[in-house]
N, C-alpha and C positions, 0 to 999 in steps of 0.2 A: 532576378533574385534567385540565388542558389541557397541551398542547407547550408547552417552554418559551418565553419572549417577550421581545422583545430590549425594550431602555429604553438612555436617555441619561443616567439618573443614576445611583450605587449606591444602594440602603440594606440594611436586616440580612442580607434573604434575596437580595439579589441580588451577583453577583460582574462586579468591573468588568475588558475587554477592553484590554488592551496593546498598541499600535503595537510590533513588533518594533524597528523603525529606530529612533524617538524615544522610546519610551515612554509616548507619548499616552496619552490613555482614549478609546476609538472606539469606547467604548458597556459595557453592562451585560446580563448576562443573568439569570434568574429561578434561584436555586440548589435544587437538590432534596436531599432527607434523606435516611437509607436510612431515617427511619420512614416513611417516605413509600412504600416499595417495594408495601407491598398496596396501596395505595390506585393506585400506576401498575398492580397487577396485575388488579385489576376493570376497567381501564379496556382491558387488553391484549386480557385475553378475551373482550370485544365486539367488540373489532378482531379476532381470529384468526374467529370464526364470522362476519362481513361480510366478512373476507375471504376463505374460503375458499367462502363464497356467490356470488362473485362470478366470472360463466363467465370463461372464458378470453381470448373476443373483447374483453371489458368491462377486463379487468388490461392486456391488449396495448393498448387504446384508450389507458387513462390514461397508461398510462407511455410512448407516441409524444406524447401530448400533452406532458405533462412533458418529453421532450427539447425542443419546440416552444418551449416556455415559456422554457425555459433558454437557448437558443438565441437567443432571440427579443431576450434580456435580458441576452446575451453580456456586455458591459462593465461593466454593474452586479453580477454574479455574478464578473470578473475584480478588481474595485478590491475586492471583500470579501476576495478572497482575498489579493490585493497587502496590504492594509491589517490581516489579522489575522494572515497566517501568513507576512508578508514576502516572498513570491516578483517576480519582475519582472515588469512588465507581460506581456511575451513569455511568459513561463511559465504566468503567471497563463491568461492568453489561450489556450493551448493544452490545459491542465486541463480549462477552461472545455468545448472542444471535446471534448477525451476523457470526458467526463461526460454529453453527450451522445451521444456514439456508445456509452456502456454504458447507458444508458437504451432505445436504441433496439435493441442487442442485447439484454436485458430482456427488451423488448415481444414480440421474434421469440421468445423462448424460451417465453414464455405461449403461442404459439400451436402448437407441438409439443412432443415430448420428452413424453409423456402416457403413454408406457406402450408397452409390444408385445402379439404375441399371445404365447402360453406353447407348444412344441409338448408337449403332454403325451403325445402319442402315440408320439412316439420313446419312453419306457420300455414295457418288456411287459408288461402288466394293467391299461394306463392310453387304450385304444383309442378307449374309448366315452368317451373325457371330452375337451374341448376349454375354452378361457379366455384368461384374460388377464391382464395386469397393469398397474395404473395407477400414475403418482405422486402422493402427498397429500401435503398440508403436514405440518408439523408441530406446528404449534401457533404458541407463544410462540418469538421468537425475540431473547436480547440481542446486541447489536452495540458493541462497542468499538471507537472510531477515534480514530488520532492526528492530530497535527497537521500534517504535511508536506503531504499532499495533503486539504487540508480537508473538500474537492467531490469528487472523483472517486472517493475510497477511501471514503466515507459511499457513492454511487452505487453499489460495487462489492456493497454488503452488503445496500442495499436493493432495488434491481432486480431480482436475481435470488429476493427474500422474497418482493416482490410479486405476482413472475411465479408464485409458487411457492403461492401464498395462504396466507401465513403475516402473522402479526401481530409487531411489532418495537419493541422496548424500544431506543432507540438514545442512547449515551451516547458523545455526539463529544468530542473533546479540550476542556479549562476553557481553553486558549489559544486556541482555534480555533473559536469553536462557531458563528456566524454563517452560515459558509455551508451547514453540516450543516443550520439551522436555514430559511433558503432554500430550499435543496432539496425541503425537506417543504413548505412554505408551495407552492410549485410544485407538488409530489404533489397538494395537499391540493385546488388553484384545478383541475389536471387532471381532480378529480371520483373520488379516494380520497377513502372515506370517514376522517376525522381521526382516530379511535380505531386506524386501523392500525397506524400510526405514532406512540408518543411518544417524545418528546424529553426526555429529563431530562439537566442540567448538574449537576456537582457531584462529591465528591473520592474517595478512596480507598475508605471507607465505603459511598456510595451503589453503587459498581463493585464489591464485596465481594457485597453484599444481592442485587446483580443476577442475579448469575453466580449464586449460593445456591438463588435460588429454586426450588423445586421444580415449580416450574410452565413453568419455562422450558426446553422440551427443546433449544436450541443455542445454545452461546457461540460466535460468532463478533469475534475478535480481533486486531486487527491494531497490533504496537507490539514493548515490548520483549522480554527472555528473563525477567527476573527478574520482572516483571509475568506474563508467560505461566507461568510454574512457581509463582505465586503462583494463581493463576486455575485451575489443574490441579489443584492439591492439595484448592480449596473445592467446585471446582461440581460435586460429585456423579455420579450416574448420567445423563449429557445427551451430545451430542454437539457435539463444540469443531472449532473452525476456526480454525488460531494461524497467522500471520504476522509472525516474529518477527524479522527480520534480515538482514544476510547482510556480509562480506568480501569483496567482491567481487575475482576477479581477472581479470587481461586480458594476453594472450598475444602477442605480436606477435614475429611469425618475419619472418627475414629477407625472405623471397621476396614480401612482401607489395606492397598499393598504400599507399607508404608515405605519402604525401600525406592519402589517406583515414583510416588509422590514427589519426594524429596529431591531426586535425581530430577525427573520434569520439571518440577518449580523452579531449582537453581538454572536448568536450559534456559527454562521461559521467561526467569528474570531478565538475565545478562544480555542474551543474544543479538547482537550488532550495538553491545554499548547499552544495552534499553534501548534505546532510539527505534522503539518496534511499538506498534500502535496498539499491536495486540500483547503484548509482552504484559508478565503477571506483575504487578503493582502492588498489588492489595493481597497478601496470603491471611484467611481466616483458616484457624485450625482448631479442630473440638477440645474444651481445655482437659479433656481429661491426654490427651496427648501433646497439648500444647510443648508442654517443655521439651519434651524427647524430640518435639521436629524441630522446634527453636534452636536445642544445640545440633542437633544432625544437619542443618540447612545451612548454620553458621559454620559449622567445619568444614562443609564442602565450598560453604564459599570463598572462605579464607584460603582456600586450594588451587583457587583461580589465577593463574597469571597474565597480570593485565601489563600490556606495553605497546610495543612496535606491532603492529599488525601483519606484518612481510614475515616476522620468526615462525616457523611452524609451530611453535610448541605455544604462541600465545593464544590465552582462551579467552580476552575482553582488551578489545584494541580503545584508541581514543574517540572521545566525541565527533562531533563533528567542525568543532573550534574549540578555540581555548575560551572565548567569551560562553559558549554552551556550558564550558564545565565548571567553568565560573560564577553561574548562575544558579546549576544544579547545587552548587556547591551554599549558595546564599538563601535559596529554598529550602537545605536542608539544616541549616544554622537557624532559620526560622521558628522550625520544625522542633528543634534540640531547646531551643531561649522559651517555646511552649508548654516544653515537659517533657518528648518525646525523647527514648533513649537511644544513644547509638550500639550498638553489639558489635559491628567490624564496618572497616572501610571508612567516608567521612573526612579522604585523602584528596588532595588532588598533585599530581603533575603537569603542569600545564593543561595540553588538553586530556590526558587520563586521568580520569573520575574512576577510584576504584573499588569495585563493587560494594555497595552501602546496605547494610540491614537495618533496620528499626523496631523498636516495641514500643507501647503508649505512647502511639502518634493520638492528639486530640484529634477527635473525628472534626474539627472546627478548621481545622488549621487547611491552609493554601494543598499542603502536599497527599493529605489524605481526600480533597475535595474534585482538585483538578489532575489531569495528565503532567507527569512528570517526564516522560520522555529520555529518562536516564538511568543509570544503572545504580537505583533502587528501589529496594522492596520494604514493606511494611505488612511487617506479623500481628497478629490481633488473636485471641483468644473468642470462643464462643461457645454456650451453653450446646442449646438448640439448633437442629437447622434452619427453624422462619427465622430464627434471632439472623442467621448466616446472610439466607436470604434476603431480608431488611439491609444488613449492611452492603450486601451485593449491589442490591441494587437504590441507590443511597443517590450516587453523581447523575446531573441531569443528560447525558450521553453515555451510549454503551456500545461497545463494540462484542467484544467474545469474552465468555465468563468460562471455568475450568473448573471439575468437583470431581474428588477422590473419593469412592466409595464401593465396596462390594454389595451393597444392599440395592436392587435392583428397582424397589420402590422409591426410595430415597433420591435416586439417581433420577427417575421421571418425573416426581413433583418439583425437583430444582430444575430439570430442564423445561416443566412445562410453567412454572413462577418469577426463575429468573429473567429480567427485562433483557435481553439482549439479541443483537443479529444471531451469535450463535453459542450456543453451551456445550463444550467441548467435555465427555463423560471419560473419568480417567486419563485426559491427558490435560496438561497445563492451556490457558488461554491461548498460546500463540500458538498453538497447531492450526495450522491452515493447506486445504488441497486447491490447486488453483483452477480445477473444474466446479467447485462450490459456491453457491452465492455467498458473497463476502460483502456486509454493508455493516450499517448503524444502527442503534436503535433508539427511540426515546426523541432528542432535541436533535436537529440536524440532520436525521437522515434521509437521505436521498439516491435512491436507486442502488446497484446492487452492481458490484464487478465480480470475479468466476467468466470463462469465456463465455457459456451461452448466454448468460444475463446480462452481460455488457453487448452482448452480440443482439441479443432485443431490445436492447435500452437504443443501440447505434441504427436503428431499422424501423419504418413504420409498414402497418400492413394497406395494402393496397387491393380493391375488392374488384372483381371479375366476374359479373351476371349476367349470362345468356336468359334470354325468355324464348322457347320455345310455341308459343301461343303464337 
């Protein structure tokens, strides 16, 4: 069993790649079976013993090479991504780059984080004995990635395996699998040996067998709830890493730099379509300023040119299907038949949904409750900051919340109130550094990606005690 391998045509066993925008075919991948699962799994466990053979110097080499590679090959790793998972050139491009700097914090992480000494001499009868403790891989590891970030959230599961010497079953999204499949092609040209990493494509079934196998001590997962509580219920005795969502909300107080506010929220809404987990959802704004950002947010957004994702000049390309924007589209007709007002957008073109604002969405309604995963937002008015905070933290999952304020104390009681993995001060919800723990908060979360934290989530410690008695 080899990684999967891309083709230009379909046939039985191969599944054909979607142009988001048009609906092209931009190629074919090799589909895999869940009969298939033992025969990926002899192929795993040659990978996990080469890779955990492999020093430390030798994991940190390949994976600086691999960012080299990537790097190297910037534009052609950005038009995969433009071309499979619809992002804009600008986005595409930047991915590109954050994919390389998690590679290259990877590399840094192979070369420490090994272990401490133990003091065993602090307990009383433990004088004569000194040690240590290291990190070891763990084995097998499956990796689940969606489609939004094709490159960079594949990067986020591998880097820190490799660094970690663990071997990886990786099954990137059936819309998206290209650049997952790049990436490894890259690994593989850096001088991993190919059996680290396989790729297998394919549906429900094969991502059932994966997670099952008892061979694999960690599900690492990144997507939805209902898929994550499906995955929890099968994969046994293992250790899981789920990234399942978030509502994001964003806070803007009066006293802010109102300019900055506006300009970040409109980034934080849009960016790859919405289809960003951390992407601002929910804008609360204090109402003595409400209106003045209502219309400043709605003029910028109206600004926005959404289309073809290849034009340089577009700022919000297509979803990720035309049934995605179609649906957005039926959530927010929900949303409207509620009470909720539309201000711009509320359009769609096939698959371009074009950027949507709302006011008096009922906090009852589907859109204001759950992730919408598209490109709209919803404005709300608020007295107070607990009133803020209340509505902040409202959905039973949270990912990263975002508050505009110059008032220094205002700024640490929301960051130390709001429920979330992380409360992003003056910048919008979807600022993210990818050396930062990055999880969930509240219902579903589980464990934490940022390279060292997935790099200890992929590692367990293993203890070393001489007794010198």
């Amino acid at each position: 069993m080899t990684a999967a391998k891309l083709h230009v045509t379909q046939g039985p066993d191969t599944l054909s790649v979607f142009s988001p925008f048009d609906g092209s075919v931009i190629g074919s991948v090799d589909v895999t079976g869940a009969e298939e699962v033992e025969e990926l799994l002899v192929r795993a466990r040659k990978g996990a013993e080469l890779s955990k053979g492999l020093p430390r110097h030798r994991r940190a080499s390949i994976l600086e090479k691999a960012a080299q590679i990537v790097e190297s090959r910037s534009e052609r790793f950005a038009t995969a991504i433009v071309s499979e998972a619809g992002k804009t050139l600008v986005q595409a491009r930047k991915e590109v780059l954050r994919c390389v700097n998690t590679l290259k914090l990877s590399a840094e992480e192979a070369k420490r984080n090994a272990g401490e000494v133990v003091p065993f001499d602090a307990y009383a009868g433990s004088e004569s004995r000194q040690g240590w403790f290291t990190r070891e891989p763990l084995g097998i590891i499956t990796a689940i990635t969606p489609y939004n970030d094709p490159l960079n959230l594949v990067a986020h599961k591998l880097g820190p395996a490799i660094a970690g010497g663990n071997a990886v079953l990786l099954k990137p999204s059936e819309l998206t699998p290209f650049s997952a499949i790049n990436l490894v092609d890259a690994l593989v040209e850096a001088g991993l040996p190919a059996e680290v990493i396989t790729v297998a494509v394919g549906g429900v079934a094969l991502g059932k067998a994966l997670v099952e196998a008892r061979e694999v001590r960690m599900v690492s997962f990144t997507g939805g709830f209902a898929t994550g509580e499906a995955i929890s219920r099968s994969a046994g005795l293992k250790k899981m890493a789920m990234e399942l969502g978030g509502n994001a909300p964003v806070i803007v107080m009066a006293d802010c730099d109102f300019e900055k506010a506006v300009e970040s929220s409109v980034s934080g809404a849009y960016w790859a379509a919405g289809q960003n987990c951390i992407g601002a959802q929910r804008i609360l704004v204090q109402a003595e300023v409400y209106d003045k950002f209502r219309d400043a947010f709605v003029l910028a957004t109206k600004k926005l040119k959404a289309g073809d994702p290849l034009r340089e000049d577009t700022d919000v390309g297509p979803m990720i299907s035309a049934q995605a924007a179609e649906r957005t589209e039926s959530v927010v007709q929900k949303a409207l038949d509620a009470g909720a007002k539309v201000l711009c957008g509320h359009r769609r073109d096939g698959s371009v949904y074009h950027p949507t604002v709302l006011e008096d969405t009922p906090l009852n309604c589907q859109l204001w409750i759950e992730e919408v995963f598209a490109p709209v937002v919803m404005l709300a008015p608020f007295e107070t900051l607990d009133q803020a905070i209340a509505l902040a933290n409202e959905p039973e999952y949270s990912l990263h919340a975002g508050i505009f304020t110059s008032n220094l104390a205002d700024a640490l009681d929301a960051a130390a109130r709001i429920d979330a993995g992380g409360v992003m001060i003056n910048d919008t919800s979807d600022y993210r550094f990818d050396a930062m723990p990055f999880g969930g908060s509240k219902y579903g979360s589980m464990g934490r990606e940022g390279v060292r934290f997935a790099y200890e989530d992929m590692t367990q410690p293993k203890v070393v005690c001489f007794n010198r008695a």
